[in-house]
C-alpha positions as YAML, in Angstrom:
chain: A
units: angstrom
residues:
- id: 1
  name: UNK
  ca: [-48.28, -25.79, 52.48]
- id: 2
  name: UNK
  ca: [-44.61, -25.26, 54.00]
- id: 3
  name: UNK
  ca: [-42.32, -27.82, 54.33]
- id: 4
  name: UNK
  ca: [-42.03, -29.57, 57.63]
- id: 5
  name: UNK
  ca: [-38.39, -30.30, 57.36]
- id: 6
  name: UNK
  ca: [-35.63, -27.31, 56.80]
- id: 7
  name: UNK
  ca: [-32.12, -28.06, 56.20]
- id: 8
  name: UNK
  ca: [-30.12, -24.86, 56.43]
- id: 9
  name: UNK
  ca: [-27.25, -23.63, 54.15]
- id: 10
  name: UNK
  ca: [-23.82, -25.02, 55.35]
- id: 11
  name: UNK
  ca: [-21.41, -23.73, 57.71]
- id: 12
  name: UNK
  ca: [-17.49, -23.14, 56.54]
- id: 13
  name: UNK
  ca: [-17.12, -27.12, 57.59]
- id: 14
  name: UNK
  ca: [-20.51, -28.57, 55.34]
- id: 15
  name: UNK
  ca: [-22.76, -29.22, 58.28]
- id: 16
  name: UNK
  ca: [-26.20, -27.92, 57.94]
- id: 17
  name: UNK
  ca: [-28.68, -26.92, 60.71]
- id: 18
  name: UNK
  ca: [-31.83, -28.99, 60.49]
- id: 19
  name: UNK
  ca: [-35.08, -28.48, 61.62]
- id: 20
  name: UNK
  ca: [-38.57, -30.54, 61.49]
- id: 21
  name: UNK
  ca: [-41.77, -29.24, 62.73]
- id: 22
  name: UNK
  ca: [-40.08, -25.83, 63.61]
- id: 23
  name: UNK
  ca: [-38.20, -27.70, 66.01]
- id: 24
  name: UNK
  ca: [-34.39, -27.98, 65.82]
- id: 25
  name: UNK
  ca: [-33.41, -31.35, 65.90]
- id: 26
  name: UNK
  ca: [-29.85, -31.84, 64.77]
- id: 27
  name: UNK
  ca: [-26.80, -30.63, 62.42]
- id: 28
  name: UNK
  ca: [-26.14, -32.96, 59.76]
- id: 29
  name: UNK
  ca: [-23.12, -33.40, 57.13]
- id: 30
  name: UNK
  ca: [-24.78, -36.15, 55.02]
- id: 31
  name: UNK
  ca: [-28.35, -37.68, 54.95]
- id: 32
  name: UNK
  ca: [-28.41, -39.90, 56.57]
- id: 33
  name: UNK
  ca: [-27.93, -37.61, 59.62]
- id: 34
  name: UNK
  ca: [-31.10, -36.03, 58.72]
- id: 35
  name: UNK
  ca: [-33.05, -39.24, 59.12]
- id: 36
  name: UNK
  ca: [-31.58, -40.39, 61.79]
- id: 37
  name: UNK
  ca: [-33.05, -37.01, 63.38]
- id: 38
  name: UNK
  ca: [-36.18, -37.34, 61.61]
- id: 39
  name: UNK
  ca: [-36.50, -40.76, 63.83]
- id: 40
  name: UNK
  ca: [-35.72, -39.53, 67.26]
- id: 41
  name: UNK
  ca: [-38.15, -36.55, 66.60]
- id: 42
  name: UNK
  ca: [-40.39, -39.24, 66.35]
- id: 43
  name: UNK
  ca: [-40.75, -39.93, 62.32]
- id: 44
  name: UNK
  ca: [-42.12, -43.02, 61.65]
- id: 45
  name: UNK
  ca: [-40.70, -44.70, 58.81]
- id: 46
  name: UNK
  ca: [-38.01, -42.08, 59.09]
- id: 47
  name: UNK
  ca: [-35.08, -44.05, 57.11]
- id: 48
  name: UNK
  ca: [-37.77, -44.06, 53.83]
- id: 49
  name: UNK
  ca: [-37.91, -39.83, 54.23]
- id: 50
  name: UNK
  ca: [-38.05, -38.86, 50.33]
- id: 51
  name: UNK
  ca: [-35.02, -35.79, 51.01]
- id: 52
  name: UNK
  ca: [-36.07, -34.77, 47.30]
- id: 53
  name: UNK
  ca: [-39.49, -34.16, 48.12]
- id: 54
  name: UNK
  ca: [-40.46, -30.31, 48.06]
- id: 55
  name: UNK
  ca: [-43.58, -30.61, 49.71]
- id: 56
  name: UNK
  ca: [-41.62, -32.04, 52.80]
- id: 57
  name: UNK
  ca: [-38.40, -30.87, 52.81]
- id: 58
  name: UNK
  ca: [-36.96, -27.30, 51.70]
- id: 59
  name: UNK
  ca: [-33.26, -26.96, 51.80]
- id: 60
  name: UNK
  ca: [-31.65, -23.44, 52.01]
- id: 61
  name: UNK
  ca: [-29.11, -21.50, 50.55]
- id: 62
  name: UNK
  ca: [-26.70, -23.63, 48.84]
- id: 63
  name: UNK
  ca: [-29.21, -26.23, 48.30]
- id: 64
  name: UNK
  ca: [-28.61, -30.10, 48.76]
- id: 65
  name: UNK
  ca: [-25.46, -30.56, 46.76]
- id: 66
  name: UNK
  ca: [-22.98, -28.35, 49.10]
- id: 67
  name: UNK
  ca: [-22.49, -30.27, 52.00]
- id: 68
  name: UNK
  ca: [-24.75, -32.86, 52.01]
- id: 69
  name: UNK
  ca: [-24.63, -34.95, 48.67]
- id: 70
  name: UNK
  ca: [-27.89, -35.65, 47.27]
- id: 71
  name: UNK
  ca: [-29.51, -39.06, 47.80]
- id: 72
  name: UNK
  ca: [-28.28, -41.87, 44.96]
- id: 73
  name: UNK
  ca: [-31.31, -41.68, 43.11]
- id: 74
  name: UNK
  ca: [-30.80, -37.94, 41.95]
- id: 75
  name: UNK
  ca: [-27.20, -37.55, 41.98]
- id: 76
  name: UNK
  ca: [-25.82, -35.25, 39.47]
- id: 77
  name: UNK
  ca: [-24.90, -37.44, 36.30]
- id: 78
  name: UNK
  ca: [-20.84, -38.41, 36.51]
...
């Protein structure tokens, strides 16, 4: 199964072209922005979106730590 959200590597300025349902639905520079999309597309329960979740989301290139920070509960260890 492919994920139903893609968040795409970031551009020169960290914002990330995001997709859901192979439909583009926003360019986000933190998560938040991606739920917030995920919600207008019609999400329910959109702001409780598990970002970490492979099965739903897949991010490209750079992965989730350039540009958009990870969520709190998997940040990188200080």
């Amino acid at each position: 199964m492919s994920a139903k959200l893609i968040v795409y590597p970031p551009d020169e300025q960290g914002w990330r072209k995001v997709r859901y349902d192979g439909v583009a639905i926003g360019v986000a520079h933190r998560p938040s922005d991606i739920r917030v999309f995920l919600a207008a597309a019609g999400l329910e329960n959109a702001e409780d979106v598990d970002l970490t979740d492979p099965d739903f989301v897949e991010w490209r290139g750079a992965g989730p730590r350039r540009g958009i920070p990870l969520p709190e509960a998997i940040s990188a260890p200080a």
